[in-house]
N, C-alpha and C positions, 0 to 999 in steps of 0.2 A: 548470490547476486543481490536480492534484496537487502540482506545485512549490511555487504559491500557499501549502496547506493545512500544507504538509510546511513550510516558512520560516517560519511563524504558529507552528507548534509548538516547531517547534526555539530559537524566540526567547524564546518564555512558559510553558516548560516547568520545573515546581520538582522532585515526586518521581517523578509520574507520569513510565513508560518512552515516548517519544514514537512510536517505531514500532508499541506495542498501541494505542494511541489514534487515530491517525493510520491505523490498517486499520478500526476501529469506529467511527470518524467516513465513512470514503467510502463501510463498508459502508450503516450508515445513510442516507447523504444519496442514493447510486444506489439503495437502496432506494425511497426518496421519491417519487422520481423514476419509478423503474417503476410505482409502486402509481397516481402522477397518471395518467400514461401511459396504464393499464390501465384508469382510470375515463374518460380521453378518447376508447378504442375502443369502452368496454361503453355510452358515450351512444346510440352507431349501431347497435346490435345490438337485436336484436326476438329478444332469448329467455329463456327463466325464469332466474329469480334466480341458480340454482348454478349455470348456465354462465359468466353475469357475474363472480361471488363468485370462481372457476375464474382466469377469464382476470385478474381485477383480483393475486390473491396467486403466479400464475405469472409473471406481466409483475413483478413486483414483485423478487420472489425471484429471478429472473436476473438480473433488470439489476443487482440486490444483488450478485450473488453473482461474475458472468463482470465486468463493470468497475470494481466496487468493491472486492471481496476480492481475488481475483484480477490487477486490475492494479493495486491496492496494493501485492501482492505483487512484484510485475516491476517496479515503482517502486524499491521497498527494495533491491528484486536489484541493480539496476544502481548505487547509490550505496555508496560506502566506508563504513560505519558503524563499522568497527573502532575503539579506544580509538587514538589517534597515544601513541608512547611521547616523552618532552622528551628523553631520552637516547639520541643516534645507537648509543652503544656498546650498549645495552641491547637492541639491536633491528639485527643484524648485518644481516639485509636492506635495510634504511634506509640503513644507515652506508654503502653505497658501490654506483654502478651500474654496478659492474665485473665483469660474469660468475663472472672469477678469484676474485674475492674471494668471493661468493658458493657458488662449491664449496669453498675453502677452509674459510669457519664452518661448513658444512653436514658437510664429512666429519671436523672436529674436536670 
């Protein structure tokens, strides 16, 4: 699903930045998700309304917040988002997977 949502974005994206949208989209949709959830528990429950009201915006708000925000997060973490530069020279890390070379531009 995150993959899905994240290749959706990254295809039909114009100014909008795709990784704010793509954390306000999952937070949204697992929020949705918890608040149904929380009316599919509060159907079997025999108790006044605030306890319901309770259970329906806490179910709601985690599942929002621990799989949506959250593992948005860990989503973005694990993918490279950095800008690639077109010029190896520009970007002395790039330019070569030789250790050597690599403390060379580092200590120059």
């Amino acid at each position: 699903m995150y993959k899905t949502l994240w290749n959706h974005l990254a295809q039909n994206k114009k100014k909008a930045p795709a990784p704010a949208v793509f954390l306000a989209l999952l937070t949204a949709g697992w929020s949705a998700a918890g608040i149904l959830s929380g009316l599919l528990v509060c159907l079997g429950l025999q108790t006044e309304l605030m306890v319901k009201l309770t259970v329906i915006l806490c179910t709601g708000g985690y599942v929002g917040l621990i799989p949506g925000f959250f593992g948005g997060i860990f989503y973005l973490y694990r993918m490279d988002l950095r800008k690639t530069s077109a010029d190896p020279v520009a970007d002395p890390e790039k330019s070569s997977s030789d250790p050597a070379s690599l403390i060379y531009f580092h200590n120059n």
